[in-house]
PAVO-492470 format. One record per residue (C-alpha): residue number from 0; residue in three letters; x, y, z. Coordinates in pm, 1 decimal. Layout:
# PAVO-492470
{site NUM Ala {X Y Z}}
...
END
This chain:
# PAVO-492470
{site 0 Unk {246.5 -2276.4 940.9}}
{site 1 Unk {604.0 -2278.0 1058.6}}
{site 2 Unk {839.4 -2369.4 1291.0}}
{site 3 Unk {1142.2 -2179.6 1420.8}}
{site 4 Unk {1436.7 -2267.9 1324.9}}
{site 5 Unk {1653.1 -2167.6 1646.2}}
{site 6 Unk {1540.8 -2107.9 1968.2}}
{site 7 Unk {1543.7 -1707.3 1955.5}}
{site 8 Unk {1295.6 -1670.0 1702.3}}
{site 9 Unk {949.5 -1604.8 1846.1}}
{site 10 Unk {629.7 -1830.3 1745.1}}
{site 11 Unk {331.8 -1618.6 1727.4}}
{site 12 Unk {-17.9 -1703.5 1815.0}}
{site 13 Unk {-259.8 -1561.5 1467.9}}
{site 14 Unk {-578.0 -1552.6 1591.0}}
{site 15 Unk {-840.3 -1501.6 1359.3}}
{site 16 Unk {-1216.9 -1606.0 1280.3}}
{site 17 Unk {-1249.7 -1917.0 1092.1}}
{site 18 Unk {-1420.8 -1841.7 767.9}}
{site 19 Unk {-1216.3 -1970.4 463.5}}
{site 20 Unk {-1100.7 -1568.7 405.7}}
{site 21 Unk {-1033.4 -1525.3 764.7}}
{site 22 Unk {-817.2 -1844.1 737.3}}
{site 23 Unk {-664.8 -1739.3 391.2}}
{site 24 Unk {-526.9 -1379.1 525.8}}
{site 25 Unk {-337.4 -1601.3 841.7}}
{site 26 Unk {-165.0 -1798.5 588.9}}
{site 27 Unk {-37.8 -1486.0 439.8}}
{site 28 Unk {57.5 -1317.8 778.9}}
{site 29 Unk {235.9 -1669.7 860.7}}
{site 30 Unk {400.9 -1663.2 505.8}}
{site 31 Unk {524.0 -1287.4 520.8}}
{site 32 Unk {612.5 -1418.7 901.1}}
{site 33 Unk {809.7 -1717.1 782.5}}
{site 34 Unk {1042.1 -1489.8 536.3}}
{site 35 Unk {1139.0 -1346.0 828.5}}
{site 36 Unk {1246.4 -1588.6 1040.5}}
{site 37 Unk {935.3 -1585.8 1271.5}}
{site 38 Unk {695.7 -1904.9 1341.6}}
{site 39 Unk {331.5 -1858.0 1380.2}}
{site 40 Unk {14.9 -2119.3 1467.0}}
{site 41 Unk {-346.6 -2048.4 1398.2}}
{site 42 Unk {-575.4 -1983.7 1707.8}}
{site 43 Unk {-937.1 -2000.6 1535.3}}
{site 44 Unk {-1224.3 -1767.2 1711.3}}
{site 45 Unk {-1573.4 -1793.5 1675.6}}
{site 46 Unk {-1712.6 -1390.1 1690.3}}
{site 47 Unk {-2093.7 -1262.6 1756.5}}
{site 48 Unk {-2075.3 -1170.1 1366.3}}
{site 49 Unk {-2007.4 -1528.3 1328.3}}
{site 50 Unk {-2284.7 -1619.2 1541.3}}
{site 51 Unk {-2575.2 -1340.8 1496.7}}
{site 52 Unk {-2714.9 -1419.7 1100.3}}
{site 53 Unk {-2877.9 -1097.9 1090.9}}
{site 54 Unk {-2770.1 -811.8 834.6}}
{site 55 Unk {-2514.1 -627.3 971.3}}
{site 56 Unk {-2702.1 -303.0 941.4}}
{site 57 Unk {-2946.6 -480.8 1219.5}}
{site 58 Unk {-2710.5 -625.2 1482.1}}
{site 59 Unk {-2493.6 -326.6 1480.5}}
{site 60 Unk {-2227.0 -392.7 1248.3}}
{site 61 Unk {-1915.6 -202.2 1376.5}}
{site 62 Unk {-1662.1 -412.4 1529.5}}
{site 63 Unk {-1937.9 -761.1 1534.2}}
{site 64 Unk {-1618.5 -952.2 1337.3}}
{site 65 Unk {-1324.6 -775.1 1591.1}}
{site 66 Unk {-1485.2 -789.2 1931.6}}
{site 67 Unk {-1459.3 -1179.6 2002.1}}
{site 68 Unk {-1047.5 -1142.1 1830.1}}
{site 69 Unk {-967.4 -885.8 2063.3}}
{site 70 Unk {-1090.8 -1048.8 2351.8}}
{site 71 Unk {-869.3 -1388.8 2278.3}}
{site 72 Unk {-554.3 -1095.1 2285.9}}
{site 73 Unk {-645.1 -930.7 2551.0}}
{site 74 Unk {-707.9 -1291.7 2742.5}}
{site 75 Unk {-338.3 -1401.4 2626.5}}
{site 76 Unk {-445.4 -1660.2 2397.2}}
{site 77 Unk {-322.8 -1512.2 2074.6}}
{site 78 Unk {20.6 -1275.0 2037.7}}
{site 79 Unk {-126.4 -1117.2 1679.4}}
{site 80 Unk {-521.5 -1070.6 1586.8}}
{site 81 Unk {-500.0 -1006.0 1226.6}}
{site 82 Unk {-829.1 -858.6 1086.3}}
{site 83 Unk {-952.9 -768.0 757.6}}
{site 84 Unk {-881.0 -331.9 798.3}}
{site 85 Unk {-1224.6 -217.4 730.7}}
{site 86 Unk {-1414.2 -453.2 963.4}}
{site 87 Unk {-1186.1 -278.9 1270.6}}
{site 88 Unk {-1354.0 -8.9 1487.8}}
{site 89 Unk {-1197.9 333.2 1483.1}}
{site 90 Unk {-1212.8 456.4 1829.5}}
{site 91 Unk {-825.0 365.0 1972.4}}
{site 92 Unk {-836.8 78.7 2229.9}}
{site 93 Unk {-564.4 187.9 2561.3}}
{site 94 Unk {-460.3 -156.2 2557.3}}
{site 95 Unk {-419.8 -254.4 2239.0}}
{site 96 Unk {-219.0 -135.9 1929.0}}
{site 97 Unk {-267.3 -145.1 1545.0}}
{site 98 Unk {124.8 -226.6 1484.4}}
{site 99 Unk {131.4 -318.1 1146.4}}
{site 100 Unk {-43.0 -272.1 823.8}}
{site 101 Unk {115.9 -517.9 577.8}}
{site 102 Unk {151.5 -435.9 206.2}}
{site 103 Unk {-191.3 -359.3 38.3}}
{site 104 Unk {-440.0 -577.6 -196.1}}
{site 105 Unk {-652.5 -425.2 -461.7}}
{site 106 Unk {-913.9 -215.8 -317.6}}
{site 107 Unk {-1189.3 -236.1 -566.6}}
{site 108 Unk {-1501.2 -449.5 -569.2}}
{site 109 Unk {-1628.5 -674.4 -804.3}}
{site 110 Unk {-1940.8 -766.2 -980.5}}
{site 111 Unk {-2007.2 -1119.9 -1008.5}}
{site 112 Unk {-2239.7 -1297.0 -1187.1}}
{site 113 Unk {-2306.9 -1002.9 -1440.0}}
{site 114 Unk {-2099.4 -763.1 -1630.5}}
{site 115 Unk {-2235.2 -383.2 -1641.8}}
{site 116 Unk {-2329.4 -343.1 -1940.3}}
{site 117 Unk {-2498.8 -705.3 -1931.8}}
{site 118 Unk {-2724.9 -612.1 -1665.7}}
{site 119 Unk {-3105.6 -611.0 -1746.2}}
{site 120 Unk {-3283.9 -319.5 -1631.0}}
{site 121 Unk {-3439.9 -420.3 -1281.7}}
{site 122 Unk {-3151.8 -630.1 -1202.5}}
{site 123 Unk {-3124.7 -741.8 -840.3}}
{site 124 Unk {-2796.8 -653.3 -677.7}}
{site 125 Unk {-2699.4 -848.8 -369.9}}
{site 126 Unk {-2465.6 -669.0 -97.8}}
{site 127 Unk {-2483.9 -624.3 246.1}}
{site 128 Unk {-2310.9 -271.2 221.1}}
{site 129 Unk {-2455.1 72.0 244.9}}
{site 130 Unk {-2182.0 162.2 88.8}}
{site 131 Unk {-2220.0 -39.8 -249.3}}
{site 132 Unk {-2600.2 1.1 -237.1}}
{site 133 Unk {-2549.2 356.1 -239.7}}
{site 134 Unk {-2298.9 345.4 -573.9}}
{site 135 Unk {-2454.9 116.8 -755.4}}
{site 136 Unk {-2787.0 327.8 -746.8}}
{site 137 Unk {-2614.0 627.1 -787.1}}
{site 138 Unk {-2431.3 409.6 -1124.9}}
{site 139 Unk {-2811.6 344.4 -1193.6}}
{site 140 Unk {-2958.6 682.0 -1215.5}}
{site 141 Unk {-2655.5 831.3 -1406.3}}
{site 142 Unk {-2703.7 544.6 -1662.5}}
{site 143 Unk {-3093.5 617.4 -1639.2}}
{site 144 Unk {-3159.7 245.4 -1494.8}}
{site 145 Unk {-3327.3 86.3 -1276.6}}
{site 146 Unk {-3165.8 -171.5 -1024.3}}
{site 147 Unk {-3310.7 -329.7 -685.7}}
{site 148 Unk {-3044.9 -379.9 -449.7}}
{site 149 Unk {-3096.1 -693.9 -239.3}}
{site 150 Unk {-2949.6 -739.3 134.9}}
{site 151 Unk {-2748.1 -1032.9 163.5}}
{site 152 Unk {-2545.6 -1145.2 416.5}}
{site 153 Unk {-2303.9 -1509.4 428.4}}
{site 154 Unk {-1917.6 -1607.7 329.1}}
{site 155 Unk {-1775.4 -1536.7 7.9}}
{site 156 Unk {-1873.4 -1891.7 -193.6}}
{site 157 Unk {-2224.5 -1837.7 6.3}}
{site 158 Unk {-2243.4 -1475.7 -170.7}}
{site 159 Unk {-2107.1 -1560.0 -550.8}}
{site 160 Unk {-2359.4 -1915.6 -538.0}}
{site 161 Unk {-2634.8 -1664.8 -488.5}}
{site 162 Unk {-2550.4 -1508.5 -830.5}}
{site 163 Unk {-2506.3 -1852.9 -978.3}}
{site 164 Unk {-2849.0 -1934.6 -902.8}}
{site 165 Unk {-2983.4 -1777.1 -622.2}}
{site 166 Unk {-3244.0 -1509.3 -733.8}}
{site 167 Unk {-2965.2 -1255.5 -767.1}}
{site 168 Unk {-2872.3 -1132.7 -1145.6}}
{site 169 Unk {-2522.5 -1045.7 -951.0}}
{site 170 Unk {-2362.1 -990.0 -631.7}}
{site 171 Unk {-2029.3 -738.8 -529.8}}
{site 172 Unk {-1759.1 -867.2 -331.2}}
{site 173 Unk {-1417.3 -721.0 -233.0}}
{site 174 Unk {-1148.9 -803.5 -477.7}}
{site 175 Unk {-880.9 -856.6 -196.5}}
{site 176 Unk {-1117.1 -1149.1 -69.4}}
{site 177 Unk {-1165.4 -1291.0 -417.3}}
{site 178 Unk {-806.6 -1244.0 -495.0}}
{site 179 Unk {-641.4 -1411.5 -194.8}}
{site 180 Unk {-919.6 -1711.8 -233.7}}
{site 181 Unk {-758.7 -1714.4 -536.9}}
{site 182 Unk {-1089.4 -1698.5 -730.5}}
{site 183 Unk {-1010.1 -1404.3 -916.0}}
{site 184 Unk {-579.1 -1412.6 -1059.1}}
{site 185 Unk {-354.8 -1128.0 -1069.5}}
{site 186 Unk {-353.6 -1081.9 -1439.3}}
{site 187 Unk {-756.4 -952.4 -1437.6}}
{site 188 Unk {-799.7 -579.9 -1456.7}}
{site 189 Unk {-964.4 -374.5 -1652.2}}
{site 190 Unk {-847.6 -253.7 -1954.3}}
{site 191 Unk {-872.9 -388.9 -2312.7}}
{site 192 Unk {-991.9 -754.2 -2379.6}}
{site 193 Unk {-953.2 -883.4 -2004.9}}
{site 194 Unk {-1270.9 -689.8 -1845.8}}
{site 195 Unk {-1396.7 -937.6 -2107.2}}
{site 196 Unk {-1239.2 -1224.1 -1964.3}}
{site 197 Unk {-1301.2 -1202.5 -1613.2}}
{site 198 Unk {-1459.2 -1451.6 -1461.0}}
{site 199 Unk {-1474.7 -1558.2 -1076.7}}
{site 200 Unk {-1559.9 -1946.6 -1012.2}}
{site 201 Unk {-1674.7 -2000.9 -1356.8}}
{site 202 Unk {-1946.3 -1684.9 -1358.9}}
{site 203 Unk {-1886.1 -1386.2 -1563.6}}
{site 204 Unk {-1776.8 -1066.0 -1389.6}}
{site 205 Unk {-1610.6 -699.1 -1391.8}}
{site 206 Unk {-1394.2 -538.6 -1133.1}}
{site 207 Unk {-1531.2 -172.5 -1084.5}}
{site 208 Unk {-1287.5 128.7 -1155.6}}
{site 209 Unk {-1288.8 328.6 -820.0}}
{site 210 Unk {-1434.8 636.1 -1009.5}}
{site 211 Unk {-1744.3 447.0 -1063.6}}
{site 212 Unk {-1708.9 250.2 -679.2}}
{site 213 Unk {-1531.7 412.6 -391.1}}
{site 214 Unk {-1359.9 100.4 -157.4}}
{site 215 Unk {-1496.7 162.6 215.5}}
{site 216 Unk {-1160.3 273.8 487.4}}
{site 217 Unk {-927.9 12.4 467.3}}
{site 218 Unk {-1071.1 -183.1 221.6}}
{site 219 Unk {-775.9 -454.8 108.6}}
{site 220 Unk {-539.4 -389.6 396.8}}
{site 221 Unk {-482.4 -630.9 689.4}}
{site 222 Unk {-452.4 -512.3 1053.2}}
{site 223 Unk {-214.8 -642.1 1257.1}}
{site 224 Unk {-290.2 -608.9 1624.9}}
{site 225 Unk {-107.6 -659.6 1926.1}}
{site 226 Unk {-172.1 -579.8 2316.0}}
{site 227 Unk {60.5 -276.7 2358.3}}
{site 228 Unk {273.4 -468.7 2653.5}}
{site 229 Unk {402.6 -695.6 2387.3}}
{site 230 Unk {755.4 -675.0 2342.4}}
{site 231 Unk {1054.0 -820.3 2275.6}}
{site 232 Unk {1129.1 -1034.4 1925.6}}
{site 233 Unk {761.5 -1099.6 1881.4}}
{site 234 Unk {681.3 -725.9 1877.7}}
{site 235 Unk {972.1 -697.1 1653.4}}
{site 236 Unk {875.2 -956.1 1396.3}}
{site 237 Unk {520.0 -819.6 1398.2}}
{site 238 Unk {592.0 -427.7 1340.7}}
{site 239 Unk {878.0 -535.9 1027.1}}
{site 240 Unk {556.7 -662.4 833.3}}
{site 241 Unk {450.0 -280.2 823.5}}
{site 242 Unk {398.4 -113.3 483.7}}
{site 243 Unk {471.1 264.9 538.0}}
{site 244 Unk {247.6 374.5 252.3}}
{site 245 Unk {-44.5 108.1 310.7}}
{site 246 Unk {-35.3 232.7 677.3}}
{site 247 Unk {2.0 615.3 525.6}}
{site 248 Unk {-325.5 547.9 303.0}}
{site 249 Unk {-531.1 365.2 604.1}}
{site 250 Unk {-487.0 635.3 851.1}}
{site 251 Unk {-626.2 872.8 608.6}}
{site 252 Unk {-909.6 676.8 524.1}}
{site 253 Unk {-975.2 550.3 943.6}}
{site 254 Unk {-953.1 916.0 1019.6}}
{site 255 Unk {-1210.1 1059.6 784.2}}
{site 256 Unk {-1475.7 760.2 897.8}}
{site 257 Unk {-1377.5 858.0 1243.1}}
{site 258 Unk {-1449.9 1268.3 1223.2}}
{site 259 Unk {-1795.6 1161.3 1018.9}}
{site 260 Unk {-1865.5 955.2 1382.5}}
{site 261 Unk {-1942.3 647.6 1107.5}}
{site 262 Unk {-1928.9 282.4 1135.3}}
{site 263 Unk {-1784.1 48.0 905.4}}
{site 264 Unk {-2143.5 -26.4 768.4}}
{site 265 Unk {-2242.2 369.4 665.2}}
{site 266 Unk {-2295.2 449.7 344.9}}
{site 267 Unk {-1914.7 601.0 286.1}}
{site 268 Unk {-1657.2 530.3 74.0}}
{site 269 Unk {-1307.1 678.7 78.7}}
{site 270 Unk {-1002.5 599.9 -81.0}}
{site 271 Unk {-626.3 745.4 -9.0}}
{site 272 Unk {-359.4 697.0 -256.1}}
{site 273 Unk {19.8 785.3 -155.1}}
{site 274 Unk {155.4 934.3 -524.5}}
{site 275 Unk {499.0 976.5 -388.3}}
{site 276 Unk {706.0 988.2 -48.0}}
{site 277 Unk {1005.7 1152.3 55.6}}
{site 278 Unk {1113.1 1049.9 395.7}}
{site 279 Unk {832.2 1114.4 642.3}}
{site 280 Unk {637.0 1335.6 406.6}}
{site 281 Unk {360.5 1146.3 240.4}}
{site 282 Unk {217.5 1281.4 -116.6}}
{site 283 Unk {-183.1 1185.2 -113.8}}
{site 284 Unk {-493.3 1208.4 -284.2}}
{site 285 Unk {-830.7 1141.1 -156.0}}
{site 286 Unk {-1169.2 1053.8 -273.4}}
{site 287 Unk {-1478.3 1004.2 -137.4}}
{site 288 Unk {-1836.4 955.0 -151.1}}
{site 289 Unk {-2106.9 1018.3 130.1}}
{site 290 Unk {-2469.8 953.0 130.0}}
{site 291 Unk {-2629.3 1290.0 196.6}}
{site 292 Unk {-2820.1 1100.0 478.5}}
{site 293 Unk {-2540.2 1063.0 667.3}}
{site 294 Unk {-2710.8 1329.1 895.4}}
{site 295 Unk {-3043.1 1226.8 1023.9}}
{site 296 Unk {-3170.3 1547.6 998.4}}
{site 297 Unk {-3148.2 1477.5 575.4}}
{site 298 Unk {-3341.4 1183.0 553.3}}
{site 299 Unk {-3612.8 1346.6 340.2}}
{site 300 Unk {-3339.5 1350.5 75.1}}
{site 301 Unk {-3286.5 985.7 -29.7}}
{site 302 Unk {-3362.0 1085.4 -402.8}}
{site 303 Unk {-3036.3 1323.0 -369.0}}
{site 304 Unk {-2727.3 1211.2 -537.0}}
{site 305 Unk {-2451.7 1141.6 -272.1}}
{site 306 Unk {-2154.3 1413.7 -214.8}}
{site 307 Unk {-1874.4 1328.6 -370.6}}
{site 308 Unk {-1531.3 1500.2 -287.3}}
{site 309 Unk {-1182.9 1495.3 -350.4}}
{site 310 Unk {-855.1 1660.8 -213.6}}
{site 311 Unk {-443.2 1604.8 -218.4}}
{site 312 Unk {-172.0 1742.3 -43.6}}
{site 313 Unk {139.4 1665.7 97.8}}
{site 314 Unk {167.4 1590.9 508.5}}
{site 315 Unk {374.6 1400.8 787.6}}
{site 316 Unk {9.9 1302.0 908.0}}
{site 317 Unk {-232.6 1172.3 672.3}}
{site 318 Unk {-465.6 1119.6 962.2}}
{site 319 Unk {-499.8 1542.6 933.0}}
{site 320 Unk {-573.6 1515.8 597.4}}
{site 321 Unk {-853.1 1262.6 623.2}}
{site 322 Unk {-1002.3 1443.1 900.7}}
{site 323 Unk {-997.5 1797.3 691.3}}
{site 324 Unk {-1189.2 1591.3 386.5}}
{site 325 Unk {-1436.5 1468.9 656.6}}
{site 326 Unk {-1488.4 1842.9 807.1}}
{site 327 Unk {-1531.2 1994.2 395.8}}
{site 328 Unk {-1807.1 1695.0 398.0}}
{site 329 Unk {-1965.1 1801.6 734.8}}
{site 330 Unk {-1972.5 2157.3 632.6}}
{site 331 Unk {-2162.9 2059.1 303.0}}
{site 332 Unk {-2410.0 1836.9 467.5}}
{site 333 Unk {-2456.3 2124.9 762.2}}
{site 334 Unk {-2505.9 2392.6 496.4}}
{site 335 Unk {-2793.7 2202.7 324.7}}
{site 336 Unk {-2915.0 2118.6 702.5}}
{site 337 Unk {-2952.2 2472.4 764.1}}
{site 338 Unk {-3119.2 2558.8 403.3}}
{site 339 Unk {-3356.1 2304.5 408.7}}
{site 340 Unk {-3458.0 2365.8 795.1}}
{site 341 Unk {-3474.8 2756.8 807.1}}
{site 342 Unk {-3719.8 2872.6 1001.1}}
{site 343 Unk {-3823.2 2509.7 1157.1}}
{site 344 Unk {-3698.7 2345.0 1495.5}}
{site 345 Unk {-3332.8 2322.9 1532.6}}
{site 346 Unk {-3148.2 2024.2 1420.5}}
{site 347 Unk {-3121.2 1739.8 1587.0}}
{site 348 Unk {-2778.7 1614.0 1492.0}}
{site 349 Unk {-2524.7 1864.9 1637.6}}
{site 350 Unk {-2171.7 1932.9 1544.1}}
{site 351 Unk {-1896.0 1882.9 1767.8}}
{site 352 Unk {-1730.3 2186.2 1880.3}}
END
């Protein structure tokens, strides 16, 4: 961390949680903080995620990693709680403020442990995601395959020694995580010899294109929050680490969890891509990919492959445009709701009007 180097410059309070990521994405807040001019120190925080070693599809897992950092800002022991984007509730909070979104890190996940085509039929798959699960079995019945998908829960190096020797053929982690860990290097992607060459901590692995494994909202973005009556130079240093077109891309992606009423742990995955900008006018596409059992009312459909939908357009509010893709999804998954109940009791999931 850093020190001011005159007396005007504000020193900023980071709070975070204390997991070797968590810790990783403060020194790059305090770094892009530093360029500026601005001092920061680490406030550590221990959350009930942190606590509670139950999957996160049993404890609830919207907002278990964000509730104990907010409540350090709103108590006035931290200036800044920077989170990891996707683990950050939708619903808006009166008090406090998403001010900045810094520049973006690569979305996609990655396989460790296994390449693709290296897998043995009846691999075992660890994640704790709905999300991946979903994918990778969807990946598996395209390819005619069979995988079992194993829960898993634990830090990154807990995850990838699971693959190493675990039980686990392979596990899927977020590529942002791996990359500022600095376990996987900027130079792996995936064309040509290097999806070869890939390998995270000494085990092989492949970083999967988007069209074969949608990112959840947010995925690869930090959120910078801040209580709204923050002011002065530490609002100001705060709100220059905002990246217009990671922020553009986020909203998108927040507001099309938020109008499917989904938590960070449903089987959805989204991703927004700005193309081009001209002032406030954002040029986007969007993909996505939603388990048809989103709606409880489809739950005798597991065997269903998952809707997947895309749209692009330009807009001064790319929150409108996630929220359309989220209504074309609703519409599909009410349509089939309708088919596949006619003439039997009335659903029990109803629309919002």
């Amino acid at each position: 961390m850093t020190d001011p180097s005159t007396a005007d410059q504000p020193v900023l309070r980071l709070g975070a949680r204390t997991s070797p990521l968590a810790r990783a994405q403060v020194d790059l807040v305090a770094g892009l903080l530093a360029a500026r001019g601005a001092g920061s120190s680490f406030v550590g925080v221990t959350t009930s995620g942190d606590l509670d070693l139950r999957l996160l599809t049993e404890i609830g897992g919207t907002g278990v990693f964000a509730l104990g950092v907010r409540e350090a800002l709103r108590a006035d022991k931290i200036d800044c709680a920077v989170h990891s984007l996707k683990d950050l509730p939708t619903a808006a909070e009166p008090d406090l403020e998403l001010l900045a979104v810094p520049v973006r890190e690569d979305v996609r996940d990655v396989l460790v442990g296994a390449r693709l085509d290296d897998l043995p039929d009846g691999a075992r798959i660890g994640t704790g995601a709905p999300r991946r699960a979903l994918q990778l079995q969807d990946w598996a019945r395209l390819q005619g395959r069979h995988l079992e998908v194993v829960p898993v829960r634990g830090n990154v190096d807990t995850r990838i020694e699971l693959a190493r020797g675990g039980g686990l053929d392979a596990v899927v982690l977020a590529g942002a995580g791996l990359r500022r860990l600095g376990y996987l290097g900027v130079g792996d992607d995936l064309s040509g010899s290097d999806k070869e060459d890939t390998v995270v901590k000494g085990l092989p692995a492949e970083i999967l294109d988007e069209a074969m494994m949608l990112p959840a909202p947010g995925q690869g973005a930090l959120a910078l929050e801040v209580r709204r009556s923050l002011d002065g130079p530490a609002r100001e240093a705060v709100a220059l680490l905002d990246d217009a077109v990671a922020h553009a891309e986020v909203r998108a992606e927040r507001a099309f969890l938020a109008t499917l009423e989904a938590g960070c742990t449903a089987p959805v995955g989204v991703r927004a891509r700005v193309t081009g900008r001209r002032g406030n006018t954002f040029d986007l596409t969007m993909s996505a990919v939603v388990e048809r059992t989103l709606l409880d009312t489809l739950s005798g459909l597991t065997k269903q492959p998952p809707v997947r939908t895309a749209v692009s357009g330009s807009t001064t509010d790319p929150a409108q445009l996630g929220a359309d893709l989220a209504r074309s999804v609703l519409d599909e998954l009410f349509d089939e709701v309708r088919r596949t109940s006619a003439g039997s009791a009335p659903a029990r999931h109803e629309r919002a009007t």
